[in-house]
N, C-alpha and C positions, 0 to 999 in steps of 0.2 A: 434461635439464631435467624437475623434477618436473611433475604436472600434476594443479589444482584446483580442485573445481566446489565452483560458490557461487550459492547463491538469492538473488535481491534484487527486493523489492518496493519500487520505487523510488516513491513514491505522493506527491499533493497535500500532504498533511500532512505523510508524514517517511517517511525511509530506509531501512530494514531488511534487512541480509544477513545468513546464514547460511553458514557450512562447518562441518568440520571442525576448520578452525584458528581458528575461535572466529567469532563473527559481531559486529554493529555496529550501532548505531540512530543517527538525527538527524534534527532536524527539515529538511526538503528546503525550504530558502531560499537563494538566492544574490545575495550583492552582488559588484561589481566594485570593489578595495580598492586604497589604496596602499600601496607596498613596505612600509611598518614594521608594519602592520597582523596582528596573530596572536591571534586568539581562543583561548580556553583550550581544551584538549584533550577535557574534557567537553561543552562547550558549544558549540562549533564549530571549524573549523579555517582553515588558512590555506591554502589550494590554490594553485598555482603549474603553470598548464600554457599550451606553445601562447605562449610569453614575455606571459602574462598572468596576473594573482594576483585569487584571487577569496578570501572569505568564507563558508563554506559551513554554515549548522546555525543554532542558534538566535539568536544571536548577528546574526546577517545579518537585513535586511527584506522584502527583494526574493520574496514566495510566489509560485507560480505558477498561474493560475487559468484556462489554458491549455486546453481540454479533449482537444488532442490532447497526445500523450507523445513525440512527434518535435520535443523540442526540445531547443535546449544546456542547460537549466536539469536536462532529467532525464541529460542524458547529462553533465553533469560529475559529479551525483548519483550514476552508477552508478563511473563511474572513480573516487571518492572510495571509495565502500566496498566497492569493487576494493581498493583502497592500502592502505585501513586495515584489511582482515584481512592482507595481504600482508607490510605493517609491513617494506617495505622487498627480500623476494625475490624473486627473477625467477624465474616459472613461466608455463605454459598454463594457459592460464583455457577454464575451460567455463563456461557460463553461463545458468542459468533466471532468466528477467525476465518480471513477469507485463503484464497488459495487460485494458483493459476487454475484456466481454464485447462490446462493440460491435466491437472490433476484432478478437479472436479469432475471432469466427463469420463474418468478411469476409476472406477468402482476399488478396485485394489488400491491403488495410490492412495485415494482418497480414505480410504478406512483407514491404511499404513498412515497415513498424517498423522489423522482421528487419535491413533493409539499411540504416538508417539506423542504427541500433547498431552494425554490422559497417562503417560507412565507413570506421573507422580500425579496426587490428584490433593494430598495436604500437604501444602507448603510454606514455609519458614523463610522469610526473608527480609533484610535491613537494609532500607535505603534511605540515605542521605540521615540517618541516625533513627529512623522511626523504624519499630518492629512490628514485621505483617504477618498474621497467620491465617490464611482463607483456606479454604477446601473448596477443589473445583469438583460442584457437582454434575455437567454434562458440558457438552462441546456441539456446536454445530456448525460443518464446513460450508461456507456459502463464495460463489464464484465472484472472482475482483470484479466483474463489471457489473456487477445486480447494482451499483449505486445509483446509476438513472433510475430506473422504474420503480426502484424504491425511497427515492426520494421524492416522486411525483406519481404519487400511486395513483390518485385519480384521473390522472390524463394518461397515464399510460395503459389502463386499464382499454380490451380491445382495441389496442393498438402494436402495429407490427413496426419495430424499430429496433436496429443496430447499435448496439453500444461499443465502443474502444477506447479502451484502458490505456493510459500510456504512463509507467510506472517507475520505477527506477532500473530493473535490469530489463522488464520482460515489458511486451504492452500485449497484454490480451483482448480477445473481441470474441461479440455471442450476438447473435440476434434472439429477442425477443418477444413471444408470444405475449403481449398481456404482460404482465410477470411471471412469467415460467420461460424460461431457457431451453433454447432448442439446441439440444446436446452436439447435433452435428455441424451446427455452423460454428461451432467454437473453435479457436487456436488459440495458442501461445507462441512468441516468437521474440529473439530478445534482440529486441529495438525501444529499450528506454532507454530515461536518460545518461547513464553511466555510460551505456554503448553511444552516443550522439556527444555527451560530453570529449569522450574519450577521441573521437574522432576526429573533434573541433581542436582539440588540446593539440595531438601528432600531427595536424597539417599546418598549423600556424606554427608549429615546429619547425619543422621540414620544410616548408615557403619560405619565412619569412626569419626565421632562425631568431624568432622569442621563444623567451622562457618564460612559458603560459602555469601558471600555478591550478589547481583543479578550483579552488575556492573563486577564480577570477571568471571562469566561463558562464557562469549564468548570469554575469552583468555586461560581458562581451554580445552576448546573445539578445539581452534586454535592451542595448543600448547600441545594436546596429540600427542603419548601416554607419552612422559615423563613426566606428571603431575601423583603426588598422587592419588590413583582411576581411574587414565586410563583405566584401564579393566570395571568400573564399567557407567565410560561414554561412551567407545564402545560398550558396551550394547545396553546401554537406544538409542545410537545413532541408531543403527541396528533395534532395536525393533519399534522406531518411522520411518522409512523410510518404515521397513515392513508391519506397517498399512497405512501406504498413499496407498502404492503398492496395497493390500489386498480392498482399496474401489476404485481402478481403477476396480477390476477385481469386485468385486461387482456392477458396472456401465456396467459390460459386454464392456470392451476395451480390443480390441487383443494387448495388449502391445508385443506381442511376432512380431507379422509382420507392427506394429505402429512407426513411426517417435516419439521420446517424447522430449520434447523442456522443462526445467526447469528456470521459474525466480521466483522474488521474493528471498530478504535477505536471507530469509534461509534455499534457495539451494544451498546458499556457504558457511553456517554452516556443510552442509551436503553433500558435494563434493565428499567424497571417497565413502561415503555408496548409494548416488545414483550410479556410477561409478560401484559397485558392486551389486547393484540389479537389475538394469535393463539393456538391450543390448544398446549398443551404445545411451547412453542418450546424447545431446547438455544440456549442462548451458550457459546460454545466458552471456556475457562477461560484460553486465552491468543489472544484474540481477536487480539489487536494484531501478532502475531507467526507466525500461523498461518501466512498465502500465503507470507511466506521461509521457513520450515520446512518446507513442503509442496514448495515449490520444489526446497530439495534435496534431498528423495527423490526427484522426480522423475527430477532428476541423474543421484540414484546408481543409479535405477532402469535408463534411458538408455542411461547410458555404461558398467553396467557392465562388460558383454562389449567391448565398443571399445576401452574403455583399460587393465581388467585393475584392479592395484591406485592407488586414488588416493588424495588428501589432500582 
């Protein structure tokens, strides 16, 4: 049996794997559906596991606003885009899944994840009509922000730079050494964007007495200031960057003589006002996709003497 490492940043907002045999994105929403139910192959899919059929991507409603990641919502999440780079073959799976900084630097959490992904380890499942059977043979938890340094391994290498996540519920941050993580400057803290959407949503509420639908704010946001309430989303935009900012320096980070490296979705919600809060910030050029792609170097980094050649 061949054998397959895949990064997946399974996140509030949406899905994201990477391998070799191609990677995968969707928005991480799950409904529980009846049998005729099959959303379109772009838009979401039809999962079938466990003699249950669910909905999974954008399509579906059910978001999860959970702040732990031990739940079924992220673990059908991960078996789905297990399947759909798999596209139907039976292999070993290795596996990088990233995980807040809150629980990476907590040895207990982090194993409690660990073992919570690994409770089932052969798994049976139908999506969007193809049947998947893989066996996951190990797991490795790696922190949401390693996608800088590990997406530019060479220039980060000897070099001391701050990274900040800004994700869907949570935006975590770590400074690091080289590539290794220095455990105590990490936090988590949950200022993504569900919390920024959400806040954007009830004040243009409440101001201006529109009926803001959630799917309409990130072109509200894209498309100030000539949108109605412009001033009242440059606000709330300024105000939520200056608390990310406010718990670096609660973390005791010299952001003033620090390299700060930005991924995660939404650090390109928030482009002008990082740009104006802090000196010379990087936004990484594929924010969105960083932690799965960093993930599987990690992998390959990993596993490569263990397994030799993989896919």
């Amino acid at each position: 049996m061949e054998n397959v490492i895949i990064g997946i940043d399974a996140g509030k907002w949406s899905t994201i794997a990477e391998s070799k045999l191609g990677g995968c994105y969707f928005r991480t929403k799950v409904d529980e559906s009846p049998d005729d139910l099959l959303g379109s192959e772009t838009e979401s899919s039809k999962v079938e596991i466990n003699n249950c059929i669910y909905t999974i991507g954008a399509e579906a409603i059910q978001a999860d606003y959970d702040t732990s990641k031990a739940t079924l919502h992220h673990k059908l999440a991960v078996y789905t885009a297990i399947a759909k780079i798999l596209n139907g073959k039976y292999k070993n799976v290795y596996l990088v899944v990233g995980c807040p900084a809150s629980i990476y630097k907590n040895t207990k959490l982090r194993n409690e994840y660990r073992d919570f992904l690994l409770s089932n380890r052969a798994i049976s499942i139908r999506v969007n009509g193809v049947n998947n059977q893989f066996f996951i043979k190990d797991i490795i938890l790696a922190p949401e922000t390693i996608g800088y340094p590990y997406q530019n391994i060479e220039s980060s290498k000897n070099q001391l730079q701050g990274v900040i996540d800004i994700g869907g519920l949570n935006t975590n941050g770590c400074i690091y050494d080289g590539l290794s993580p220095i455990k105590d400057t990490m936090f988590t803290i949950n200022l993504g964007s569900y919390i920024l959407f959400n806040k954007i949503k009830n004040e243009l509420s409440t101001q201006l007495n529109q009926n803001i639908q959630d799917y309409e704010i990130p072109y509200l946001i894209k498309d100030c200031p000539s949108v109605k309430g412009a001033t009242i989303i440059k606000s709330i935009l300024n105000e939520h960057i200056s608390r990310i900012k406010d718990e670096t320096k609660k973390n005791n980070w010299n952001i003033k003589g620090l390299k700060l490296r930005f991924i995660g979705g939404g650090s390109l919600d928030l482009q002008d006002e990082i740009n104006k809060a802090f000196d010379n910030p990087t936004i990484s050029g594929s924010a969105v996709r960083a932690n799965a792609q960093a993930f599987l170097k990690v992998g390959e980094i990993y596993y490569a003497q263990k397994l030799g050649k993989t896919n």
